[in-house]
C-alpha positions in Angstrom: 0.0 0.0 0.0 1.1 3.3 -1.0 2.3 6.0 2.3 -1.4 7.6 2.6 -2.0 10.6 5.1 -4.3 10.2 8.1 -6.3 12.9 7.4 -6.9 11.1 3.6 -8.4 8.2 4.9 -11.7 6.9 4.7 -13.8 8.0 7.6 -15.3 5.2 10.1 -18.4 6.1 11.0 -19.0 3.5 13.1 -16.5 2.0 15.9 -16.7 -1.8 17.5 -14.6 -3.3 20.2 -12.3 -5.2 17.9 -11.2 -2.2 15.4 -7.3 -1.2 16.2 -5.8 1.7 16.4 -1.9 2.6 15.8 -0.2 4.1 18.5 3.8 4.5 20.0 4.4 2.9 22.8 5.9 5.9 25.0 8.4 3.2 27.0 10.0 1.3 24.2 9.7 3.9 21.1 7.9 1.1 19.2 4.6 1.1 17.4 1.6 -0.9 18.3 -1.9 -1.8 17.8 -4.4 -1.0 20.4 -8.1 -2.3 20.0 -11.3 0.4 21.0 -11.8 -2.0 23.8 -8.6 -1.9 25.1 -8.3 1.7 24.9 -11.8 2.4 27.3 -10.9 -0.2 29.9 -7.1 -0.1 30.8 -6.0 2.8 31.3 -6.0 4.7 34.3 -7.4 8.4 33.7 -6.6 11.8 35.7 -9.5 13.2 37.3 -9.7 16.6 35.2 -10.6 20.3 36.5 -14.4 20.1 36.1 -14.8 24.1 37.0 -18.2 25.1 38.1 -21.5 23.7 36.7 -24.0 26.7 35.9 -26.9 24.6 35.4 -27.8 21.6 34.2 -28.7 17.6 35.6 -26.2 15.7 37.3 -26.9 12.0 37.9 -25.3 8.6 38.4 -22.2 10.5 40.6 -20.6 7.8 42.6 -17.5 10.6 43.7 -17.0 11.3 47.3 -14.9 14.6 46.7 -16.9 16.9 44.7 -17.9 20.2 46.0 -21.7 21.2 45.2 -22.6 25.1 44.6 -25.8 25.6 46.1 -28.7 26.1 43.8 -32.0 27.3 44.4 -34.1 24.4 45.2 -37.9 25.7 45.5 -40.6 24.7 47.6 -41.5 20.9 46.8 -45.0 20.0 46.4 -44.8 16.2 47.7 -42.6 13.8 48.2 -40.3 11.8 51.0 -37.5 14.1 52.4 -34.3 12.0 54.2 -30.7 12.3 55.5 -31.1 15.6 56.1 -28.4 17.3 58.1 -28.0 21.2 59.5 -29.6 23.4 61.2 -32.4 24.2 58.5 -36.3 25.2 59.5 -39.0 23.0 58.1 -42.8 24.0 58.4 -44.6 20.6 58.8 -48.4 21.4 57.8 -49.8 17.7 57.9 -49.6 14.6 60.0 -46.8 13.4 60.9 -45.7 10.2 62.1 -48.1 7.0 61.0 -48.5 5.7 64.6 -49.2 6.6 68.5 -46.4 8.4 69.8 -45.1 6.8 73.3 -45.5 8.3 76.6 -43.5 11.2 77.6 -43.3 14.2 80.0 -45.0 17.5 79.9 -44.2 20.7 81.7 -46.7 23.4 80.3 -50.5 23.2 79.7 -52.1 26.1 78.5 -55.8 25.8 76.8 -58.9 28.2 76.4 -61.2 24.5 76.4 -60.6 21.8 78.9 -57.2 20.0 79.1 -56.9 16.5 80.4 -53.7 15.2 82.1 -52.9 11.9 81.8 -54.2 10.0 84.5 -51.6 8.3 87.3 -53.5 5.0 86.4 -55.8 3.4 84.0 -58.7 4.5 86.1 -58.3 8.1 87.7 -58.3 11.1 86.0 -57.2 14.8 86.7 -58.1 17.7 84.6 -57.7 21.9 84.6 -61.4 22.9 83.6 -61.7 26.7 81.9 -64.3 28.2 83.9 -64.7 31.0 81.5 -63.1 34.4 81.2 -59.6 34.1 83.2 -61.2 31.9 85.8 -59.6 28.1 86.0 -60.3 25.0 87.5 -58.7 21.7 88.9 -60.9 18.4 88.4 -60.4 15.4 90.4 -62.0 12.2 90.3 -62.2 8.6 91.1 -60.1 8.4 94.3 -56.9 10.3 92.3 -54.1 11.4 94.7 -52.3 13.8 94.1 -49.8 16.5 95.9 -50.0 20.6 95.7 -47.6 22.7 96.8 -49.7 24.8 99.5 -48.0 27.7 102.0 -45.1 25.9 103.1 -46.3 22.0 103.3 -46.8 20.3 100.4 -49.4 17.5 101.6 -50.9 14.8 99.4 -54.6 15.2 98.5 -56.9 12.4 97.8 -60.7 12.7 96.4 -63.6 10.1 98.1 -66.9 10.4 97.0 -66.2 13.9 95.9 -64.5 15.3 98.8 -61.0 16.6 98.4 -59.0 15.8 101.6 -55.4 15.6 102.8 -54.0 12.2 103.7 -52.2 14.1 106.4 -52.6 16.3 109.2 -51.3 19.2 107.4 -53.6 22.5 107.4 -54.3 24.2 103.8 -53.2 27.6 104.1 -55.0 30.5 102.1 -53.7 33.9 101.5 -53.4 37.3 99.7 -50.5 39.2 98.7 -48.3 36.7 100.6 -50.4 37.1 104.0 -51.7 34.1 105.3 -55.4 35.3 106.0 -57.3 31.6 106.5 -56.3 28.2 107.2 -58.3 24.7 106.6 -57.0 21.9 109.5 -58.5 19.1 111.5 -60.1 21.6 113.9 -61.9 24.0 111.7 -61.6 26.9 109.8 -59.8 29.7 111.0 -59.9 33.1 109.6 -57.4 35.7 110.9 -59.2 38.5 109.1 -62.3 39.9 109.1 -65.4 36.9 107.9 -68.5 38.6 106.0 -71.4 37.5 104.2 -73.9 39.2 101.8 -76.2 36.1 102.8 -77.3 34.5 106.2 -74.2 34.0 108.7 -75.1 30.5 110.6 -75.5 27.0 111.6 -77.0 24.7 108.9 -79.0 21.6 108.8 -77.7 19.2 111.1 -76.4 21.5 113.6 -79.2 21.6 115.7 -82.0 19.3 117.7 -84.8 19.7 120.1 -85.3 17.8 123.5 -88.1 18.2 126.2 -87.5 18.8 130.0 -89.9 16.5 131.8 -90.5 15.9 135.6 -90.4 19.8 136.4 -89.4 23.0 134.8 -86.5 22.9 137.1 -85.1 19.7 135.8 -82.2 19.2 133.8 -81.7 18.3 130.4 -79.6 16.9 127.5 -79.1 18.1 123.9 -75.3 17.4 122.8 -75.7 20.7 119.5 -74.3 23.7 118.7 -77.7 25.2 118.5 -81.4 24.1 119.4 -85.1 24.6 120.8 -85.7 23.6 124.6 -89.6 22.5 125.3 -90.3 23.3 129.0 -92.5 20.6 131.4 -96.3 21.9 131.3 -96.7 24.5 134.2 -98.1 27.2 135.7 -96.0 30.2 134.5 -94.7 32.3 137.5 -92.4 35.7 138.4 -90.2 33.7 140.5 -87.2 32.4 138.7 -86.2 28.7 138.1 -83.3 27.2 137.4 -82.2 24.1 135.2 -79.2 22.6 133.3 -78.5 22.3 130.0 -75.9 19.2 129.6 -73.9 20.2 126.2 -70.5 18.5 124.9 -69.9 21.4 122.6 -69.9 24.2 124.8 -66.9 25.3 126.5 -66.4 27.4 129.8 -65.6 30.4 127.4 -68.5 30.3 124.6 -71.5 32.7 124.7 -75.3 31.1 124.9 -78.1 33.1 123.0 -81.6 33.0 124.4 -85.0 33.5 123.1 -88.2 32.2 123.5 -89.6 30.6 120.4 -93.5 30.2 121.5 -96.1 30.4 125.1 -98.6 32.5 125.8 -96.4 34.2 128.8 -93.8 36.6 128.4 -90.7 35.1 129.6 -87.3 36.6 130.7 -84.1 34.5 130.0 -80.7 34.6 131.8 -77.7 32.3 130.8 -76.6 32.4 134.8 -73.4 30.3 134.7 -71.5 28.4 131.6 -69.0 25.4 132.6 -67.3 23.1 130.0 -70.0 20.9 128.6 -73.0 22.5 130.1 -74.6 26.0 130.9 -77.4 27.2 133.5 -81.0 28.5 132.1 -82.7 30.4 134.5 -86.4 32.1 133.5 -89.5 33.7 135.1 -92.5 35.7 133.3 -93.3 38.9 133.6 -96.5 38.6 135.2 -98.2 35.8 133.5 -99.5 32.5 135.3 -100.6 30.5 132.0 -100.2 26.6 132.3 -98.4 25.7 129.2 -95.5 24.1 127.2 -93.2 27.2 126.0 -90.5 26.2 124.0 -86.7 28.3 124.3 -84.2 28.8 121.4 -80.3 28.9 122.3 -77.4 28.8 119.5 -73.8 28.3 121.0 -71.4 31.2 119.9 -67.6 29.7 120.3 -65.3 32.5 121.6 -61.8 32.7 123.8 -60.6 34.4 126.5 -57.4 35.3 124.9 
């Protein structure tokens, strides 16, 4: 074959594995054939100076050195977001999470409804109640302990049948502006301020009972309440006084007995004449009348203290 230029040759439009190419071999100055196949698999290439990409895709990159420009990446629509590492905000509008979350600890309720706490076991519950406007409330029910932090005690409370008490011996302390002004313990309410009412001031239901003197009007009688109605023995009303007793657990040697007289014809004047611890004297006379009759006394125990 004739000596032929490169550039004169036919052109090969398409290449397979097996065609050959000439080429000098660089270490022993000698010319060789080296197949397409050959020349895509063996040798070792040097990473080249890729600059900056402007735009474009990028896929299939299995390199572990290249250095991305951040580009503008857009709200997405949908779609599953992972591996994601930074300190970068994301506004969740949606469910998320495809089961229950497990139980944790919470510091903070705050509601304009009602809010439930999770109850100490499967059948107790404890909730804070909006009672409308700024006004709040704390629910207890079915026998659910639990401990407040009141004055300086913190006692445990338990509800039964609806009551809230303390299951110990510690007094719940009320106050304003940091002044203790009432206090709840085993012996009563105490108010160190002044106690008004816009309504009746009292004994209820339960605080009172009735009992009859019989015999004589000048014998004693029994009636262990705070407050009560006294039904003399039938007699001739007279101007000279008579004295009975009055047997009373709740009345101490410093308490004040009020007297009236609740019904009889007569006009009668009462006198508390002596008050001892668990018992005071009634002593009575008429003004002038001498009607046989039954007439019946009120008295209501006032607690007070000599000091």
């Amino acid at each position: 074959m004739p000596n032929i230029t490169i550039s004169a040759l036919p052109v090969a439009t398409l290449q397979a594995g097996a065609d050959v190419l000439p080429i000098v071999q660089a270490t022993t100055s000698t010319t060789k054939q080296l197949s397409v196949t050959n020349l895509f698999t063996s040798p070792t290439l040097v990473t080249p100076a890729l600059g900056t990409v402007a735009s474009g895709n990028i896929s299939a990159c299995t390199s572990t050195s290249m250095v991305m420009v951040t580009p503008v990446l857009g709200t997405p629509s949908s779609g599953t977001v992972t591996n994601l590492t930074g300190t970068a905000s994301i506004n969740i509008n949606g469910t998320v999470g495809a089961t229950t979350p497990a139980a944790g600890s919470f510091t903070t309720v705050s509601a304009t409804g009602t809010s439930t706490v999770a109850a100490v076991n499967a059948s107790a519950s404890c909730s804070i109640v909006n009672g409308g406007g700024n006004e709040s409330k704390l629910r207890i029910s079915n026998n659910f302990p639990v401990t407040l932090d009141i004055g300086i005690y913190n006692p445990s409370f338990t509800t039964l049948a609806g009551v809230l008490t303390t299951a110990t011996n510690h007094p719940i302390e009320f106050g304003v502006n940091n002044t203790k002004i009432a206090a709840l313990s085993s012996t009563g309410f105490l108010v160190s301020g002044t106690l008004t009412s816009t309504g009746g001031l009292g004994y209820a239901t339960g605080a009172g009972g009735t009992v009859t003197q019989a015999t004589s009007r000048t014998t004693g009688v029994t009636l262990n309440k705070t407050s009560g109605a006294i039904t003399l023995f039938s007699a001739a009303g007279t101007t000279t006084a008579a004295t009975f007793t009055v047997t009373n657990s709740t009345v101490a040697a410093t308490d004040v007995i009020i007297l009236n007289q609740k019904s009889g014809t007569d006009l009668y004047d009462l006198m508390v004449t002596a008050v001892a611890a668990g018992s005071f004297n009634l002593t009575f006379r008429t003004t002038g009348g001498t009607t046989t009759e039954t007439p019946v006394f009120n008295f209501a125990v006032i607690k007070a203290v000599a000091a």
